[in-house]
N, C-alpha and C positions, 0 to 999 in steps of 0.2 A: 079143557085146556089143550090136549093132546090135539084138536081137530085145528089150532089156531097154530101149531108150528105144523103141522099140512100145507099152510099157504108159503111158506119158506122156499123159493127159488122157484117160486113160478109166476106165468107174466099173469098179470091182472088190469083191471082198472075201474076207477073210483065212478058209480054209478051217476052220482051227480053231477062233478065236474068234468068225466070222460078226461081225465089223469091216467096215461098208461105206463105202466113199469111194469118189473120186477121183486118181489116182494123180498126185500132183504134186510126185515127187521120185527118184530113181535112186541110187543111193549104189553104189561098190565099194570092198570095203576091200584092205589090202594082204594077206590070210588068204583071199583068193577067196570071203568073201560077199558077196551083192549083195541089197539091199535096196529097199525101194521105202517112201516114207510114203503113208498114205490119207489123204486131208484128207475129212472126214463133210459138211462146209460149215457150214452155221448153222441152230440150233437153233430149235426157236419161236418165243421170245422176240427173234429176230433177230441174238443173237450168235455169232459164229465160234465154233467146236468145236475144239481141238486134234487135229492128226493125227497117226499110230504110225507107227513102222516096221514091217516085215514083212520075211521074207527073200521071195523073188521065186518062190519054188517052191510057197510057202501062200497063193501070189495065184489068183485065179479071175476072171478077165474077165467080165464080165456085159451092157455092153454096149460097143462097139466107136467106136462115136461118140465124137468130140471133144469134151471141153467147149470149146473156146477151141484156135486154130491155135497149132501146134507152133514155137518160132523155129528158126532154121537154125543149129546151132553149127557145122557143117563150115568153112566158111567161115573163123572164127577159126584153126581149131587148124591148117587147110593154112598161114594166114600165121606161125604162132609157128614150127611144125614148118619149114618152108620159109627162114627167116630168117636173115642169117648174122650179124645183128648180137645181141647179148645183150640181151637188157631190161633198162633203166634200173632200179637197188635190188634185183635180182636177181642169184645167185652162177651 
């Protein structure tokens, strides 16, 4: 799991369709796929491009550079996991 938020802010592209972006999303479902969206960025004319999913196996790293620091989610999930009270509208 750790190896699939690695792909997190760096460009890549989709092996089969040659889809290139940014990788600015991780998805797992409950069926054990894990998917990543490529955000392309912005087009000529200066507007945002919609990005695709891809499953995580037809990604290709291209380069390894950040665009932008990664935040820390560890932090959160040690406190929910850790917690012995329930969260407030939560079953």
């Amino acid at each position: 799991m750790l190896k699939d938020f690695d792909l997190l802010g760096k460009t890549g592209y989709d092996l089969v369709t040659g889809f290139k972006g940014v990788v600015t999303c991780v998805s797992y479902d409950l069926y054990g796929c894990i998917q990543v969206i490529l955000s392309p960025g912005i087009d000529k004319d200066g507007k945002a491009q919609e990005g695709r999913w891809f499953d995580t196996k037809r990604i290709q790293i291209i380069n390894d550079q950040l665009v932008m620091p990664i935040p820390d989610f560890r932090p959160e999930v040690k406190q929910v996991i850790g917690s012995a009270e329930k969260p407030e509208g939560r079953l």
